[in-house]
C-alpha positions as CSV (number, residue, x, y, z in Angstrom):
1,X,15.8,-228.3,111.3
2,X,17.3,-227.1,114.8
3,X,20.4,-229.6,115.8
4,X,18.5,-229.3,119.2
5,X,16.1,-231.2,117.8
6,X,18.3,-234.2,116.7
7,X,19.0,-234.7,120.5
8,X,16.5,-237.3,122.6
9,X,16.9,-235.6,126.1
10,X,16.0,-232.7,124.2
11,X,12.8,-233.8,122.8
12,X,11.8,-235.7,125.6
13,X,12.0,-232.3,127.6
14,X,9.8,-230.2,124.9
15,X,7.1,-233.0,125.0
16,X,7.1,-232.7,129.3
17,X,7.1,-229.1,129.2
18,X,4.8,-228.6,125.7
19,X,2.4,-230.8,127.5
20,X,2.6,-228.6,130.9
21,X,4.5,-230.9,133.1
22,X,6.8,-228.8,135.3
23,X,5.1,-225.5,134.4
24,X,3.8,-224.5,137.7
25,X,2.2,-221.4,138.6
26,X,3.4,-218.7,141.1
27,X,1.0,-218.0,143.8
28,X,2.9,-215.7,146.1
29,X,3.9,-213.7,142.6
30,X,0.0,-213.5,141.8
31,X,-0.9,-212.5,145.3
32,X,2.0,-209.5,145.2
33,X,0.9,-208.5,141.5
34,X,-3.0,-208.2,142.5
35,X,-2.3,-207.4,146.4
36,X,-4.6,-210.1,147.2
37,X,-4.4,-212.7,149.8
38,X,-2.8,-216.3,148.8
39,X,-5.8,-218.4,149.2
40,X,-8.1,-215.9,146.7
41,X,-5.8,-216.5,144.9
42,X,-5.9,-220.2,144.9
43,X,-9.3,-220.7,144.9
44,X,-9.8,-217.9,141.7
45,X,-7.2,-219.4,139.5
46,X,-8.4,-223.2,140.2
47,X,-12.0,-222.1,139.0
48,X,-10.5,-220.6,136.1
49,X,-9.0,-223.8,135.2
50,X,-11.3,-226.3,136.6
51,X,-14.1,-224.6,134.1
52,X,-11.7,-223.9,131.5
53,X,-12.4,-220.9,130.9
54,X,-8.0,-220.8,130.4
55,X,-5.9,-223.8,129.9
56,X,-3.0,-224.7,132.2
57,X,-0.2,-223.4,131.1
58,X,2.4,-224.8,128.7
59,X,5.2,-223.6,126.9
60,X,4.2,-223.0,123.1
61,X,6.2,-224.9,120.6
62,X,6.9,-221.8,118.7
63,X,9.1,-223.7,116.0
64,X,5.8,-225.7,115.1
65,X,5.7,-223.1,112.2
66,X,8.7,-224.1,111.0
67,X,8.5,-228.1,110.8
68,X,5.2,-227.6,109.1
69,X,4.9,-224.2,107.0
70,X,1.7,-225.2,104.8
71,X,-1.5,-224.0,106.8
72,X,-4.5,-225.4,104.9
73,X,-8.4,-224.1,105.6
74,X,-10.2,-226.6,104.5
75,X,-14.2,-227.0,104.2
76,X,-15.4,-230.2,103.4
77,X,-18.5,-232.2,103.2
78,X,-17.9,-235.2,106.1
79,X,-19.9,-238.0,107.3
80,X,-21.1,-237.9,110.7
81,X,-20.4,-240.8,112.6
82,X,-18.1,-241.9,115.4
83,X,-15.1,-243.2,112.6
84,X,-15.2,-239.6,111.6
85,X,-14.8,-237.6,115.0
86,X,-12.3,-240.2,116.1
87,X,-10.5,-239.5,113.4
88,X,-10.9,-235.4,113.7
89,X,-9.7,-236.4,117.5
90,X,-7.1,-238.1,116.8
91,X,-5.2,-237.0,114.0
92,X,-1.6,-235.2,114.0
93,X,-2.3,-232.3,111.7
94,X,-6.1,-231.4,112.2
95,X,-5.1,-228.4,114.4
96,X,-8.9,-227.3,114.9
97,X,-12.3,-228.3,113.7
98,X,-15.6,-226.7,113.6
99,X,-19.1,-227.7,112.5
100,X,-20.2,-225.4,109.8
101,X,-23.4,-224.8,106.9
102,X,-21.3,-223.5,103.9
103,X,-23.2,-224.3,100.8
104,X,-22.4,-227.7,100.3
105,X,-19.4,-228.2,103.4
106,X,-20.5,-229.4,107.1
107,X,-17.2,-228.7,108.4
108,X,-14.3,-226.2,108.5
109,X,-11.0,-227.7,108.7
110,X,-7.5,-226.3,110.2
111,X,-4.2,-228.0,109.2
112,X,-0.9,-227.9,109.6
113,X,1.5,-229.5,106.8
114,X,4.6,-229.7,105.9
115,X,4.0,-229.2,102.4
116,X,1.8,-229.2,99.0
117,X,2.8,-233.1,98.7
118,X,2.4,-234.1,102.6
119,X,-0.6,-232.3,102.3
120,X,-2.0,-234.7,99.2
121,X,-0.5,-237.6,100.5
122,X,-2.2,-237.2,103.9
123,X,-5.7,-236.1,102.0
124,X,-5.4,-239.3,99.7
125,X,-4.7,-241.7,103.0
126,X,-7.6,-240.0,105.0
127,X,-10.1,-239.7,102.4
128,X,-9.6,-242.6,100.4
129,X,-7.3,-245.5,101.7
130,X,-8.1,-248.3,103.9
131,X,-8.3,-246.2,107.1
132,X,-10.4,-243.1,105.6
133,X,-12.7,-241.7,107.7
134,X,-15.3,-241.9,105.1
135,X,-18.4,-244.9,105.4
136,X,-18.3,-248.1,103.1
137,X,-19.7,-247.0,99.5
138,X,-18.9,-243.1,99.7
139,X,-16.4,-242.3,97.1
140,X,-14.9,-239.2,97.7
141,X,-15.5,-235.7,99.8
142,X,-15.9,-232.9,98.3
143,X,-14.0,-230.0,99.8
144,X,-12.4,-226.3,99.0
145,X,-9.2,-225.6,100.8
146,X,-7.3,-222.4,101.0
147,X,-3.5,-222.7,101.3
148,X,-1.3,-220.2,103.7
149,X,2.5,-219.8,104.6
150,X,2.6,-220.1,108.1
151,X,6.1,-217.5,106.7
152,X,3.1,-215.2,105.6
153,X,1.7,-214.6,109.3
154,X,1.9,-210.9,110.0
155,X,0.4,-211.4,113.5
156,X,-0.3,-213.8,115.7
157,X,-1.1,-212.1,118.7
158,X,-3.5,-214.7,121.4
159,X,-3.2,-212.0,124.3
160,X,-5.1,-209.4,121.9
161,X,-7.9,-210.9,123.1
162,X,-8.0,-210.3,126.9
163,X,-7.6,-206.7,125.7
164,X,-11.3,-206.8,124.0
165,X,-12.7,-208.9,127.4
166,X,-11.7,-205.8,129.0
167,X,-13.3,-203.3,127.4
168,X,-16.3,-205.6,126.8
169,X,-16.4,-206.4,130.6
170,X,-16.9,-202.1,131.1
171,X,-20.1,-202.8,128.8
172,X,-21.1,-205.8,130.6
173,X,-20.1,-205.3,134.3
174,X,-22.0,-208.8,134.6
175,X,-20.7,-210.8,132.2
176,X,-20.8,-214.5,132.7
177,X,-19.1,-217.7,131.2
178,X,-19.3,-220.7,132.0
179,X,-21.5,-220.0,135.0
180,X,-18.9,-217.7,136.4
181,X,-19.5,-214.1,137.0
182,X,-16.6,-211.9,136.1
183,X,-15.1,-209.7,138.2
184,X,-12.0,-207.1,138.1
185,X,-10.1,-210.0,139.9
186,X,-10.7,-212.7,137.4
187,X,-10.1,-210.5,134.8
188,X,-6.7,-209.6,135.6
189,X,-6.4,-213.1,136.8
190,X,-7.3,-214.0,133.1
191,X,-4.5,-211.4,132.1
192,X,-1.8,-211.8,134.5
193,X,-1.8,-215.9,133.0
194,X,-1.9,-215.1,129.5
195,X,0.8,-213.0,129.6
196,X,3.1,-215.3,131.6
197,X,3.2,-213.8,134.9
198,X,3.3,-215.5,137.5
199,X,4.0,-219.1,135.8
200,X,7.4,-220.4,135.7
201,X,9.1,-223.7,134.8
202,X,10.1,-225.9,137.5
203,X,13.9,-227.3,136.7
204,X,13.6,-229.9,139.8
205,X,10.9,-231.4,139.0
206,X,11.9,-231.8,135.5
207,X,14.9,-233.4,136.7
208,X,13.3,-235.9,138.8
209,X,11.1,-236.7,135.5
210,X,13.7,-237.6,133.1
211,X,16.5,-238.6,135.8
212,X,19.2,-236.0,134.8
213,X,20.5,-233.3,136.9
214,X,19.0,-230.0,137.6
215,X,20.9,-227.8,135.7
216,X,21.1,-230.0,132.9
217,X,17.5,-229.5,132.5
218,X,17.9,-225.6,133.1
219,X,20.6,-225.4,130.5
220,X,18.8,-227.3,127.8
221,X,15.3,-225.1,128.6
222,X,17.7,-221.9,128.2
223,X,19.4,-222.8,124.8
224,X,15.5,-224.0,123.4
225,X,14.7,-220.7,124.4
226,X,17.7,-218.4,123.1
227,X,16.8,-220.7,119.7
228,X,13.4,-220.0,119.7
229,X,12.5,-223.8,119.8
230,X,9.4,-222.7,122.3
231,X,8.8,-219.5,123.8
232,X,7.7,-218.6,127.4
233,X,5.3,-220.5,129.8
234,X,1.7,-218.8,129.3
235,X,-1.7,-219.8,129.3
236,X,-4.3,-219.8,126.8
237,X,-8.6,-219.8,126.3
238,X,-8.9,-223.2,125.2
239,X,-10.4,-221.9,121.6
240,X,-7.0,-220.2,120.9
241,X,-8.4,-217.0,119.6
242,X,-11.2,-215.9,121.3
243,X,-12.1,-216.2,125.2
244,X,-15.1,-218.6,125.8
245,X,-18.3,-217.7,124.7
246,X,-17.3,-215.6,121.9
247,X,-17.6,-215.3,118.1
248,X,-14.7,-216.8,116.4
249,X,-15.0,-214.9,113.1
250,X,-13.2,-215.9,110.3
251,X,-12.3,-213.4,107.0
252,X,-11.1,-213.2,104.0
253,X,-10.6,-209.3,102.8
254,X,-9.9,-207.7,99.2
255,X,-7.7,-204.7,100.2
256,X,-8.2,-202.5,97.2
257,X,-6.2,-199.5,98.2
258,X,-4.2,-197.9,101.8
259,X,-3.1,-201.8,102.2
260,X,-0.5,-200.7,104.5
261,X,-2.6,-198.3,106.6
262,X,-5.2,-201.1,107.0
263,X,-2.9,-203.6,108.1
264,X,-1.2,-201.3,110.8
265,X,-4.9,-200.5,112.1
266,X,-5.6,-204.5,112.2
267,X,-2.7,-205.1,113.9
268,X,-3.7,-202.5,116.8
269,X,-7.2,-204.0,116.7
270,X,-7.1,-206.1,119.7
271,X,-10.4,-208.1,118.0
272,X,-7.8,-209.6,115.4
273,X,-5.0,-212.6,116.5
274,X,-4.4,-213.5,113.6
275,X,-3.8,-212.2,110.3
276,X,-2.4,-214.1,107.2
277,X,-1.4,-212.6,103.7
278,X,-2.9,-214.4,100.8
279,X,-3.6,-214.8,97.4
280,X,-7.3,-217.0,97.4
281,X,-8.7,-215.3,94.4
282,X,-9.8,-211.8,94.8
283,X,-9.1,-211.6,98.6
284,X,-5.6,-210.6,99.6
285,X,-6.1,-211.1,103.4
286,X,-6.9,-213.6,105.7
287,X,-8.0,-212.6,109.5
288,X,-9.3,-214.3,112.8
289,X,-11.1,-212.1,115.1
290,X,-13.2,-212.7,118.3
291,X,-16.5,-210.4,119.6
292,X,-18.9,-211.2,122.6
293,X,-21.7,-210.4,120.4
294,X,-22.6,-211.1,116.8
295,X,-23.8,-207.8,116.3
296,X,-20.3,-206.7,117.4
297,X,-18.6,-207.9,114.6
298,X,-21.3,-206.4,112.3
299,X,-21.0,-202.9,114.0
300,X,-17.0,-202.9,113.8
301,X,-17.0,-204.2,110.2
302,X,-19.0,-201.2,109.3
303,X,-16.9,-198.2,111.0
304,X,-13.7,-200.5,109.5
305,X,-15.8,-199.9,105.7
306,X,-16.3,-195.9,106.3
307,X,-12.6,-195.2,108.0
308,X,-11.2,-197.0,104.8
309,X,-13.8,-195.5,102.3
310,X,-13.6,-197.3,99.2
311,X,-10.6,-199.2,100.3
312,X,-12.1,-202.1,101.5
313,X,-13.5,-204.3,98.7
314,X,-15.3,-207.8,99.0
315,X,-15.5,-209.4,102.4
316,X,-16.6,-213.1,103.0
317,X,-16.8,-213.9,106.7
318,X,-17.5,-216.9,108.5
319,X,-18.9,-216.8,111.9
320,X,-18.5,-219.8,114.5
321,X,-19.9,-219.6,117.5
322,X,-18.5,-221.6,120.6
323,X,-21.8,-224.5,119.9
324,X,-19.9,-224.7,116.3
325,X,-16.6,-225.7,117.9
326,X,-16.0,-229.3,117.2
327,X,-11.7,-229.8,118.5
328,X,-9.4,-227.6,119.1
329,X,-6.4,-228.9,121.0
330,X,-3.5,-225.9,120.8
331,X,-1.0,-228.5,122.1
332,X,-1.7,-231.7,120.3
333,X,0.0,-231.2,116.8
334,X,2.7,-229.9,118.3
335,X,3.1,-233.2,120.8
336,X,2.0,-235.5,117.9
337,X,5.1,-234.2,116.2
338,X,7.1,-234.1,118.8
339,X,6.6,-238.4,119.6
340,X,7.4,-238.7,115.9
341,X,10.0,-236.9,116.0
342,X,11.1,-239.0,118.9
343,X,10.5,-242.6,117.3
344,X,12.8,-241.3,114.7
345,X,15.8,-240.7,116.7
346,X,14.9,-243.8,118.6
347,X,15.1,-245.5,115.3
C-alpha cells in the first residue's frame, strides 16, 4: 500500500476529489477550444450533464486496481425483491450490475476483490449469513463466476468510445439520446470532457473544505498524482464503457493462432475498452466493447473472423443493452473503500 495512503488529510482529499468536489470545469478554456461563445457553452455542457448522457467529472482512483486485484464476473440466479437491489445498491464491491437471461442466471455480476479468500468470505456473508440478500427458505444461489487480475488488463481505454460515436454520428447525422439531438458541438463537447480538457481541480476550494492551506492541498493533489494514487480530472458516460444507448457487449475469445497480431488490432479498435487476459476454459480473452446497433457488433465480428482466418476459435458473447443495466456507479467502490480506509486510520 502507498504510505500516502496511511495519511488522513490525504484520504479525506481523494474522497472530496474521487467524489467530484472541487473538480470544476473550465468554460472560457471550452469556449477558446471550440471558438464558441461562453453561454453555448454553458447551456450545452449542463444538458449533457443534467440528462447524463456524461457524468461530472471526478478524478479516477487509478490505484483502485491495486487495493483490490481480483476482478470477478459473476452470473447468478437472484431473487427479485427490494432486499436484493438494496443490496446490489449498496454494496462496496458490486462494481456494476445488469439484468441478464443466461440459462439458469438473471443477473451478471461485476466485482472487485481483494482476493480469492475476500472474495469467499464476502460470497458466504452475502449469500448465506444473517444479512444475505437471499428470501427466508432459499438455500443457496447458484452462480458461475470467472476470475481476472486486474494485473492482467492489457487495456483499459474509456475514451475509445467517443472515437466510435464519431464515426457512428457520420452514419447517423441525427442521432438522438436521451431526447437530445447530436450535433458536431455536443460531440466534441462529449470529447473535449472525456479527455480532460477543460476540467481542472480547484485547490481553494479544497482548502476551504478541509480547513488547510491552499498549497497544502496543491502539494498533496501533486504527489497523489506523481504516485499514481488517481489520475487526471475527466468525465465519463455513466455506463463506463459505452456512451448511452449503446450495446455493452461482453466476450470471451479462444485465440487459436496470430495472438499477438489480434491483440494489437483490438487495441486500435476503438469498439473495445477493455480487454483482459484469461484462462476460463477454452477462451484466452476477455473483451468489453460498445456498438449503436446490435447488428453492428454482428457485422464487425464477422470482418474480425475473415481478417483472422482460422485464427479466431470459439466466441461466447453477451449482449446488454442499456434496459439490461441494473447499477453501475464508476465512483462508488472506489469511495466505499476510501471511508474504510478512513475509519481505519481513525481507529
Amino acid at each position: 500500500m502507498s504510505r500516502l495512503l496511511d495519511d488522513s488529510l490525504n484520504v479525506e482529499l481523494l474522497r472530496l476529489i474521487c467524489s467530484g468536489t472541487g473538480v470544476e470545469i473550465n468554460i472560457s478554456e471550452l469556449s477558446k477550444r471550440l471558438d464558441k461563445h461562453r453561454n453555448t457553452i454553458v447551456s450545452r455542457v449542463e444538458k449533457l450533464f443534467s440528462r447524463r448522457i456524461i457524468e461530472r467529472p471526478f478524478h479516477p482512483l487509478t490505484y483502485m486496481f491495486e487495493e483490490y486485484p481480483l476482478l470477478v464476473l459473476e452470473k447468478a440466479n437472484l431473487p427479485r425483491n427490494r432486499k436484493t437491489n438494496a443490496w446490489i445498491e449498496k454494496d462496496p464491491n458490486i462494481w456494476a450490475a445488469f439484468f441478464v437471461k443466461d440459462e439458469e442466471y438473471n443477473t451478471l455480476l461485476i466485482e472487485l476483490h481483494e482476493g480469492l479468500h475476500a472474495y469467499h468470505l464476502w460470497r458466504e456473508h452475502n449469500y448465506n449469513g444473517e444479512s444475505a440478500s437471499l428470501p427466508p427458505g432459499q438455500e443457496h444461489v447458484s452462480s458461475e463466476a470467472i476470475y481476472l487480475s486486474t494485473k492482467t488488463i492489457i487495456k483499459n481505454d474509456l475514451v475509445a468510445p467517443i472515437e466510435t460515436m464519431k464515426a457512428d454520428f457520420q452514419r447517423f447525422p441525427q442521432m438522438n439520446i436521451y431526447g437530445l439531438t447530436m450535433d458536431q458541438t455536443y460531440l466534441d463537447l462529449l470529447e473535449a470532457l472525456i479527455l480532460g480538457n477543460g476540467v481542472w481541480t480547484n485547490p481553494n476550494s479544497l482548502a476551504r473544505e478541509l480547513d488547510v492551506h491552499r498549497v497544502t492541498v496543491q502539494r498533496r493533489l501533486d504527489l497523489l498524482l506523481q504516485e499514481g494514487i488517481i489520475s487526471s480530472p475527466v468525465s465519463r458516460f455513466p455506463r463506463i464503457w459505452a456512451p448511452p444507448e449503446y450495446f455493452i457487449v461482453l466476450s470471451l475469445i479462444e485465440l487459436k493462432r496470430q495472438k499477438d497480431r489480434i491483440s494489437k488490432a483490438l487495441m486500435k479498435d476503438s469498439h473495445v475498452s477493455l480487454m483482459v487476459l484469461n484462462s476460463a476454459g477454452k477462451y484466452n480473452l476477455l473483451t468489453i466493447s460498445s456498438f449503436y446497433r446490435l447488428r453492428d457488433h454482428l457485422t464487425w465480428e464477422e470482418k474480425l473472423d475473415q481478417r483472422f482466418s482460422g485464427s479466431v476459435g470459439a466466441v461466447k458473447n453477451l449482449y446488454l443493452s442499456p434496459s439490461m443495466t441494473f447499477s453501475i456507479h464508476q465512483q462508488y467502490v472506489p469511495l466505499a473503500y476510501l471511508e474504510k480506509r478512513l475509519e481505519k486510520l481513525r481507529g
